[in-house]
Every structure is written in C-alpha cells, then in structure tokens.
N, C-alpha and C positions, 0 to 999 in steps of 0.2 A: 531682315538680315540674311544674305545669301551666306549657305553652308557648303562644303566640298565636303572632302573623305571624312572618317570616323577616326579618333586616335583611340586607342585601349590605355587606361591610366588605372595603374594597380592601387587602390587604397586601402589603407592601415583601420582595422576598427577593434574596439578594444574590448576588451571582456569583464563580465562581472567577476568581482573575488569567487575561485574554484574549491569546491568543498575538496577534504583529500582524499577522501574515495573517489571520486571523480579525478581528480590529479592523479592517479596511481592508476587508472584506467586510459589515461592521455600517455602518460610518460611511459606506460608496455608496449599500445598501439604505436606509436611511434618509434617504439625501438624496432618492433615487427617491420613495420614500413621500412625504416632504413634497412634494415638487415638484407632485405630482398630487393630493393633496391642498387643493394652491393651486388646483390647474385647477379642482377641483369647486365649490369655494367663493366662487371669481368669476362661475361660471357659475349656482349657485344664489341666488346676490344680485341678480341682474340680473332684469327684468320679467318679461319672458315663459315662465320659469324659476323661479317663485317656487313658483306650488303643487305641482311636481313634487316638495316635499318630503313631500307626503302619500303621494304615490303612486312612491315611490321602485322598489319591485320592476315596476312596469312601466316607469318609464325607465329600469331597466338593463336586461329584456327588450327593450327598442326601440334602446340600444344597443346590446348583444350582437348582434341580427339588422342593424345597420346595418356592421360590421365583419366581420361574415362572409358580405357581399356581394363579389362579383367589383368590381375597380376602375373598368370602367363604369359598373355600378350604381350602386356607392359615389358617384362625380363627381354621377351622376344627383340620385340622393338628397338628399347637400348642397346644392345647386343649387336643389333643391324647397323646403327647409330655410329656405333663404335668401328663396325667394319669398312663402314663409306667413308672415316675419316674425322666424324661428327662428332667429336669426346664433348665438348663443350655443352652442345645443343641436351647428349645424353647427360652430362651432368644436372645439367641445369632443370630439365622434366623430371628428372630422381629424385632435388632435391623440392622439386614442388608439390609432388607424389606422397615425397615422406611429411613434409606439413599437411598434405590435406591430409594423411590418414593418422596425424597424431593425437593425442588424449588433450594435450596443450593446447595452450593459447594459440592461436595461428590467424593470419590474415583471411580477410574470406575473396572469392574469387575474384570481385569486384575492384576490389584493391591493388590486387599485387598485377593485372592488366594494366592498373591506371601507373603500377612502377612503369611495367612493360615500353608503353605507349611516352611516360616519361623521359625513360631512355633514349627510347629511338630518336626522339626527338631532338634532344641536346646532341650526340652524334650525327645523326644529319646537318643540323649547323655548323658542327666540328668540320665535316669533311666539306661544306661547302666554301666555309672560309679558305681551307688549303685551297680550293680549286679558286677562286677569289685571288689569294695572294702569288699562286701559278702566272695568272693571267697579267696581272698587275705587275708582276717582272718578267716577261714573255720575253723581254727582248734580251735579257741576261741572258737567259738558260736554252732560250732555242733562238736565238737569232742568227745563227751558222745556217739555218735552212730558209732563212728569206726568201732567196730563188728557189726552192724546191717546193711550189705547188700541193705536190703529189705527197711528199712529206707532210706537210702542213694538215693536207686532210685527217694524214691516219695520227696525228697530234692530238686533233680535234676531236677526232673517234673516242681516243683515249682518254681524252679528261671530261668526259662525263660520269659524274658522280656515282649519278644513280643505274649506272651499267658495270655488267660483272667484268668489262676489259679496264677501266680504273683500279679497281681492287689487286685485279690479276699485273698490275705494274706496277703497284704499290708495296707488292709482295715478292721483287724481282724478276716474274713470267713475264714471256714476249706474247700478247695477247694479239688473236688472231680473230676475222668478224666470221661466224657459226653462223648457218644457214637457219633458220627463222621455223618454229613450228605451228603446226595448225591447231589453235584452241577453238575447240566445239563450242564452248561455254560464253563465249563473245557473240554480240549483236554485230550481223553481218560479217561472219568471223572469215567466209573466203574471200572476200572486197579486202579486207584489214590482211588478210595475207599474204593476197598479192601483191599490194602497196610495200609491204617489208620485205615480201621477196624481190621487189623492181630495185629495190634501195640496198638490198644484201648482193644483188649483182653489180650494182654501179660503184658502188664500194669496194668491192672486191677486185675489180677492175680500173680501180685510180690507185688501188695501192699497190699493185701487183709486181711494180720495179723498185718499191721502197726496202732500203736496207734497213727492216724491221727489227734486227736484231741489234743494230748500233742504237736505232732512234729507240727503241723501249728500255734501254740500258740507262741513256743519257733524261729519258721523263722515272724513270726510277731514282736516278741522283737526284733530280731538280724536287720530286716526292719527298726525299728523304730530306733535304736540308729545308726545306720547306717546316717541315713536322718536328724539326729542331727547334725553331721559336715558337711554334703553334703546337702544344703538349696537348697530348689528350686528354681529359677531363679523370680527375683524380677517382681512385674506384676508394671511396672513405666510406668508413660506417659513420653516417649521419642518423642520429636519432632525436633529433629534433624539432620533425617537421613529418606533417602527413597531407597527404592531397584527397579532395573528395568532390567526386562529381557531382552531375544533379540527380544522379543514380542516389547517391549513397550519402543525402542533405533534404532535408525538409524544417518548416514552418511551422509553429505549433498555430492552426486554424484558429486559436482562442487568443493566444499571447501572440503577435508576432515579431517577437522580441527576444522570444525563444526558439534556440537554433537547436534540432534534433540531428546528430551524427553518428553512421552508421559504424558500429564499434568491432573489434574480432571476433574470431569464433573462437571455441572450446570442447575442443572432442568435434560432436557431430553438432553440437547445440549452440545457435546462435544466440550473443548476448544480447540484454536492451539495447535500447540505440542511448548514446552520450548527447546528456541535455546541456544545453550552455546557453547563458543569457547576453546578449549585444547588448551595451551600451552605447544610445543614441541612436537616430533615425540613418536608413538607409537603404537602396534596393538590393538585395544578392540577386546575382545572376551566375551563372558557368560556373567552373571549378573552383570550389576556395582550396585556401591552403593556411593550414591552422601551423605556425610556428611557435617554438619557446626559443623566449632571448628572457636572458638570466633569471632563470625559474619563473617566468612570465610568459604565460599563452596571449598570443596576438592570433588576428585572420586578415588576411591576406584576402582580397576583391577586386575583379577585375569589371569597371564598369567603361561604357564607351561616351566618349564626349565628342558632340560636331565641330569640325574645324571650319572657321571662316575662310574662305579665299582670299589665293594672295594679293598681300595689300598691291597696287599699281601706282600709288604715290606716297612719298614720304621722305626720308634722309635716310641717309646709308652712314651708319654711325660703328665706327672701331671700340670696341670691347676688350679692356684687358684686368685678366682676374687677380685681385689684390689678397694679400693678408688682413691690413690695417680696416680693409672695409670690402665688402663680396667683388665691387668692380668701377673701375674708372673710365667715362667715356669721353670718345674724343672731340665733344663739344664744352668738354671740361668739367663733366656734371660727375659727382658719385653718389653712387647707390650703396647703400648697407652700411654705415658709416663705423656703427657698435660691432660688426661684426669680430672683427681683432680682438676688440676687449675681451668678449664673450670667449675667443678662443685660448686668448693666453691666460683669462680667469681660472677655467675647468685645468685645463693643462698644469699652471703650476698648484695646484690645486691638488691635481693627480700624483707630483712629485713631492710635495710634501708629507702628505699623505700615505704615500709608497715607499718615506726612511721613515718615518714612524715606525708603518705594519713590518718593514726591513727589523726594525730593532725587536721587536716584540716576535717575531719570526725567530732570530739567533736565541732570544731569552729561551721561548719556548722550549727549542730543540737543544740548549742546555741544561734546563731542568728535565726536560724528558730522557735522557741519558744519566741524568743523576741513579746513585743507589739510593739515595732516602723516598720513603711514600711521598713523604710529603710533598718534596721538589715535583714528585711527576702527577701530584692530584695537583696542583699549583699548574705544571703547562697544559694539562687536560681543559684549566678552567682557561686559559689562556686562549687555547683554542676555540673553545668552545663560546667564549662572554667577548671576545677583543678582535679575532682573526674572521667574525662574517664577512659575509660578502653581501649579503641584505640591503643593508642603507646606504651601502657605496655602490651598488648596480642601481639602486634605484635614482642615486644624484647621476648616472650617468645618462639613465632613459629621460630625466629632464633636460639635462644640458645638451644630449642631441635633439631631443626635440626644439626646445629654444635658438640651437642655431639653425634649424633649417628652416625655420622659420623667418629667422632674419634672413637668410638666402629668396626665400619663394617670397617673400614682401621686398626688397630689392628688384626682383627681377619682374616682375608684378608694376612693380611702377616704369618699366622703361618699356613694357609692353602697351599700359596704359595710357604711357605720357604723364604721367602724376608727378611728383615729387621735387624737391628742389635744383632747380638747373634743365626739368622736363617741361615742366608747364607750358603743355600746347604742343610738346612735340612728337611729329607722328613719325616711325619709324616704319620703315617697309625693307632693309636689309640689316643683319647684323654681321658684322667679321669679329669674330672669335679667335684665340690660338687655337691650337690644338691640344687641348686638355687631356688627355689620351700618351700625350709623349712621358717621358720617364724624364723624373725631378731629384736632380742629384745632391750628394750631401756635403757642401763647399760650407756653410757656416758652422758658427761654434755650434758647439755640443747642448746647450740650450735651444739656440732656435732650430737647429733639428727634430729635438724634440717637439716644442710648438708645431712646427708644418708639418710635424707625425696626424697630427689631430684635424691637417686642414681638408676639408672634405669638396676637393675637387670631383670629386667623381658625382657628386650630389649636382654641382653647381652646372657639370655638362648636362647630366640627366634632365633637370630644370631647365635648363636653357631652351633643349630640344624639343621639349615636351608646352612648354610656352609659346615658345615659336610656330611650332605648326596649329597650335590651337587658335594662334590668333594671325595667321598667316602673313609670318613674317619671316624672309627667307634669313637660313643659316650657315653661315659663310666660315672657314674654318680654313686659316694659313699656320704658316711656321712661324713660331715669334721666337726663335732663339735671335740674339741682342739684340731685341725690341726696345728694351731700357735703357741700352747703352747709345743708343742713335738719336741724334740731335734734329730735330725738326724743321729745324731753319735752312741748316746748309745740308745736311743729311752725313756729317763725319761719324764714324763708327769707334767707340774707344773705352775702352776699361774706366778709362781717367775721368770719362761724361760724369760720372756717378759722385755726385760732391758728396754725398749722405746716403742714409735710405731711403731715403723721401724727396730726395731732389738732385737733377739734372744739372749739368752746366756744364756747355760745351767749351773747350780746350781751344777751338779751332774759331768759331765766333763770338764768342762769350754769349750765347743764348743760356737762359736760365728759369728753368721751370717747373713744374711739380713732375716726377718720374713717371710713374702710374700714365699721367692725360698722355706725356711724350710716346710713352709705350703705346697708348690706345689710337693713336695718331698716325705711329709708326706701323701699326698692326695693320688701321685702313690703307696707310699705304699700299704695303703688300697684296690688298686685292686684285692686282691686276695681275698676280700669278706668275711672277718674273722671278720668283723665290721658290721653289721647286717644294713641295710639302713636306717629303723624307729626308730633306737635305738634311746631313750630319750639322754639327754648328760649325767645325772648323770650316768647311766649303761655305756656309752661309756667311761667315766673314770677309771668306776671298772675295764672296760675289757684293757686297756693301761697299769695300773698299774700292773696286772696280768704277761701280757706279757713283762711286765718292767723288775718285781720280777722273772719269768719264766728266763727272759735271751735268749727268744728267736731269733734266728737268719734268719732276716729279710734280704733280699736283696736289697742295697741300692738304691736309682734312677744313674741312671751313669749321672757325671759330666761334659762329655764328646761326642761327637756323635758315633753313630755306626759304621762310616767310619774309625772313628780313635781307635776304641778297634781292628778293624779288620787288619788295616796298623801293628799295635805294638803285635798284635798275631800274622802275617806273620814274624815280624822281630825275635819275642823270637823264630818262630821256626828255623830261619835260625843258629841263634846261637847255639841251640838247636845243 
C-alpha cells in the first residue's frame, strides 16, 4: 500500500470511575489552568502585546528572567514596563510573580508556559485568517490601485502577519520599513544582514512615491471590517480542561494502564503526581488534554494516521447532507439511513423531558418562597431527589455517542464502497455543499428544534478527515437551491418541492426523491460556474439565467462507471 502525508486525528479515551479526592484535585488544577489562561489571553489582545505571538519563546524567556529577579529588581523592572508603554506585559509578570510566591494552590512553571504557548497559538491562527480573508477579497478593498505597482508592493509589505508594520495598521499607524540591525547571536549574522539591508534599500526605493498615508488609512478600514466578522477569540474563564505535555505525563512502568499527571503546587512544595487509570488499549503520544463534559473527565489524544495517495480512478459522486439519513448520493445510493430517527428520538425526548423538569422547576420555587418549614424542606428535596442532572447528562453522552456513530459508519461505507447502492463502487472525488455556511430558521418551531441537534459540523469534520485518509479528493460548492432544481430540464422553483421528501418539476413533470436531485444538482456545480460565497438571491438570478440560456449541462450518471464502460464495449461490438 503506497502512503503520502500523515493526518493527526484527536481521539477520545475514557477513564476509569474517579475517586473524590482525586476529583477535588482535577476540578482546582483546572480551575488554575483556566484562570491563567484568561491572564494570557487578555494580555495578548491588548496592543502593545499583539506581535509577541510570533515571537512567543522569547516572551516567556523575558518572563522567566523577569521572575527570577530579586524583589527590588523585580519593583524595578515593572516600573520600567510601565514607562515604555508596557502596562500589560507588567501586569501580567506581577500577577505570575504573585502565584509563584503564594502559600496556595498555584500552577507550577511547566503549566502556565503550556497556557503561554496555548495562546499564542490560537492567536496566530486568528490573525492569519484576517490576512486570509484580506487576500480573498483584494479586489474589493484595494482594487483602485491595480495600475499602481509601487502601491501594490508597499500593500504587500504590510499584510504580513508576522511583522510589526501589520500590527502598526491595524492600530491606525502609517507604518514605515526601519533599517535592519545587526544580531551577533546569528550564524553568519553579517551575510544575513546584508541580505536585509539589500532588501531594506530596494524597498525603500519602490515605495518612495507612494502616498502612504491614504494607502495605510484605506489597509486600516479594509483591517477593521475584516475583524467585524472574524472576532477574536473570547477571553472566558474556562475551568474545564488542562493541557499536559510530555514534560508533565508519564506511564506507570508496572501498569501501563496507569496515567501519572503532573498536579499544582502549594506554597513552595510540590504535590504528588494525579494517578488516573485508561480504559482500554492505546498509544499516548504529545500533549493530552484531560477535559470534563458533565462532571465526567475524558483525555483527549492526538495520534497520526498514513494517508493513502490520491485515488487516480474512480467516480466523482455529488453528496448532499440529509436529516432523514447522514447523506444522499447522486448515483441514488443513501448512506445512514436511521440516522433522523435517532435524532428526532433524543430531541423530543429532550422536550418532553424539559416541561416536566419546567413544572417541577415553578413547584420548586413556589414552595421555596412559602412561609411554612415545611413547603421549603419539600422544594429543598425537590431539588435535591428530581432536578439532577446525573442520568440526563449521562442519556446525553450515549445519544451523542450513538449518532456519531451512525455518521462515521455512513461515511465509512462510501469510502469503502460497502453498503447498499455501493457495492463495488470506487470513489476518487466527492462534491460536498459547503457545510460551514449558516442554516436559517424558515420551519416551524418544532423542526427548528430537531436541526438545533443536527450535527453538521461533526459530518464536515468526518468527511475531511476520511477523505484525505483514504485519498479521496474533497470538493465543496454552494448548494443554496440545490433542492429546488430539477435534474432533467434544470428549472429552478419553490414550487419543485411537492413534499419533504420529493421533487417534482412544474416545468417538465420530472419526479423524484429530493435529497438524490439535490446530490446531483450539487455534482453539477462542480464545474464552478456558481461562485462559492455567492448570496442565494444572486444564486437564483444565475440558475434562472442558465435555465432561460438552455444551457447544456452534463448530467450526474445514474449508473456506475463500470457499467457505461461494459455497454460502450458492447455498442462497439455491434458497431
């Protein structure tokens, strides 16, 4: 089997029941983590603080050496912090200063780095997407300077991320290129500086007639409404969840079945390490991440899988994702067929269930406002024997597990070719909507509720993750009125939709299951004639267009590839 790249796939491994001394030691550390976690995260949002997420290992070296200063120093230091501008940076060394030298519970070094490093990270993403979606509409926000060259360069100057003239126009400054200094501490360090002084003078000399101060006004706007739809990552106290490297995770040599984690300190004195037992076989490798989802510790593992190379032959099959069943293809096959059941079961399930606890909720906080003992020992027990949340988090952590299940077993067979309507068939592209778009809320009040529970975001993830594992490419259009488009003559119409479950065109009387017509209509679309972002109302002008055109589409085959190729052999025999 030839393999290409490696994919990283995070797996779920579950733990043995947690004694509550041990629970009481998970649920501190993790409050600790979060808490400091918030510190880094308010601290690298703020200005002066921004590009330090490039250069993350020297602002925890400059930490590190600012904390292992004598307390004069230290006063010193802040004090300096504060005068260059840097309130942030001094806050945030004071308030890690004041943990290490507390009598309290406190994180130890090891940890509150791995926040550090956490941070910078998700922020570096943050700001690479803005520069991402800059680029991806270049032609909006700077296309007045097409012909200007010279312009264009010093554009480009600027939207780089990871340089201080991005930040400095992000923050309304007309950023200007500074002549390059000499670091001693570099191999080959004057070669490497002539090289950025050849490039700080050729630079300086293509922008030198640019009216820099319109062009960094106008990449400031285009920054700002950018960072209107792209919010920066919320600064929350999460205390749910702690990270650990391979620093701060070991194996017990005897059991290895038993996971030893590195726990907080107290005063000056380290605690034991937190013992925890795995359930079931499997390799740890790199950093887990130990979460609680409803009073239940999970671990989080990230292991790597080889991906096959991409297939070179097969069928290029339309995908389009269902309720009633995970997804319907456009050689008419569906995959997950229970999955609907499964969703509208949990779901009214959940509403039933939620005017029950509703009534017993109002009892409650009737009796508890009562003058009598008695009324408020009555909603004490109320709360206490009827209002958990125990056996209803736990029917939830089966019922999610059970659907995704039926999702990764769906998708599973159309990678495979297994399954009823697959058998034998090999797929080498798939065309997907775009599951990422936003799902509006046009039905009653019931089935809004249902598609509250439907787990698209599960079903992309799986997709993508299947795909490149088993090297099959993944092809992603717009399918706004995918459903509504008729296969045969290709008319586009509200009125297509006889039911929920079936098609039937107005214009030819074609009549067929919705879902396959969607999946069909979806391969159409790959040939990219549908613009990705297009709104839906523009997507309708351009259906109709090509309606009224009479253009000639070629259809999805209703058939596999195997058998267009058996029945061209035979016409030519006749032939």
């Amino acid at each position: 089997m030839k393999t290409g790249k490696t994919l990283s796939l995070t797996v779920t491994s579950s733990l043995a029941p947690i004694p509550p001394e041990t629970q009481a030691d998970l649920d501190l550390l993790c409050e600790l983590y979060g808490r400091t976690l918030q510190k880094f995260q308010m601290a690298f949002c703020t200005h002066e603080l921004r590009q330090k997420v490039w250069n993350w290992r020297s602002f925890r070296d400059e930490i590190v050496h600012c904390l292992n200063l004598a307390q004069p120093k230290f006063d010193a230091l802040l004090e300096e912090l504060k005068a260059q501008g840097n309130r942030s940076q001094a806050e945030l060394s004071k308030f890690l200063r004041a943990q290490q030298m507390s009598e309290g519970p406190h994180l130890q070094a090891r940890h509150w780095k791995l926040c550090l490093e956490e941070t910078s990270q998700g922020l570096r993403t943050y700001w690479q997407t803005v520069k991402a979606e800059l680029k991806r509409q270049w032609g909006r926000f700077f296309g007045r300077y097409s012909n200007e060259p010279q312009t264009l360069i010093y554009i480009n100057w600027i939207l780089r991320e990871s340089e201080p003239q991005f930040y400095m126009a992000s923050q309304g400054k007309v950023p200007y290129p500074q002549p390059p200094k000499l670091n001693p501490k570099e191999t080959d360090a004057e070669e490497k500086y002539r090289k950025r002084l050849t490039a700080f003078e050729k630079l300086k000399k293509d922008i030198e007639n640019v009216k820099r101060y319109a062009v960094a006004k106008r990449v400031y706007c285009a920054i700002k409404k950018v960072r209107r739809k792209i919010r920066l990552p919320h600064c929350r106290l999460s205390s749910n969840r702690a990270d650990f490297d391979c620093s701060c995770w070991r194996l017990n040599s005897k059991d290895q079945n038993e996971l030893r984690l590195t726990s907080y300190a107290e005063g000056k004195k380290k605690r034991q390490p937190i013992a925890l037992r795995i359930l079931g076989k499997g390799a740890l490798r790199g950093t887990l991440q130990l979460i609680k989802k409803f009073d239940v510790y999970e671990l989080r593992v990230c292991r790597l899988v080889l991906c096959k190379e991409q297939r070179s032959e097969g069928e290029i099959l339309g995908f389009d994702t269902g309720y009633t069943e995970v997804g319907a293809l456009s050689n008419g096959a569906f995959v997950g067929q229970k999955f609907g059941e499964k969703l509208t079961r949990y779901s009214d399930y959940c509403k039933e269930k939620g005017q029950k606890r509703n009534k017993l909720w109002a009892k409650a906080r009737e009796l508890g406002n009562s003058a009598k003992e008695k009324d408020r020992r009555k909603a004490q027990n109320i709360f206490k024997h009827n209002l958990g949340r125990k056996k209803h988090n736990a029917k939830y952590r089966r019922a999610q597990d059970s659907i995704k299940q039926e999702v990764n077993k769906a998708i599973s067979s159309i990678v495979n070719g297994k399954g009823k309507g697959l058998d034998g068939v090999i797929v080498k592209e798939l065309v997907i909507e775009k599951l990422s778009a936003h799902m509006g809320k046009t039905r009653s009040k019931n089935w809004n509720r249902r598609l509250s529970s439907w787990v698209r975001g599960y079903i992309r993830q799986c997709l993508e993750q299947k795909c490149k594992q088993f090297g099959i490419r993944l092809t992603q259009v717009n399918a706004c009125h995918s459903s509504r488009v008729c296969p045969a003559c290709y008319y586009p119409s509200k009125d297509n939709r006889a039911s929920t479950d079936r098609l039937k065109c107005r214009n030819c009387g074609y009549e067929g299951h919705a879902d396959t017509c969607a999946a069909k209509e979806i391969l159409r679309r790959r040939s990219g004639d549908i613009p990705l972002y297009a709104p839906p109302g523009k997507v309708l002008e351009m259906l109709m267009v090509q309606y009224q055109r009479g253009l000639e589409v070629p259809k999805a085959p209703p058939f596999s590839c195997k058998t267009r190729l058996y029945e061209s052999e035979v016409e030519k025999k006749d032939l």
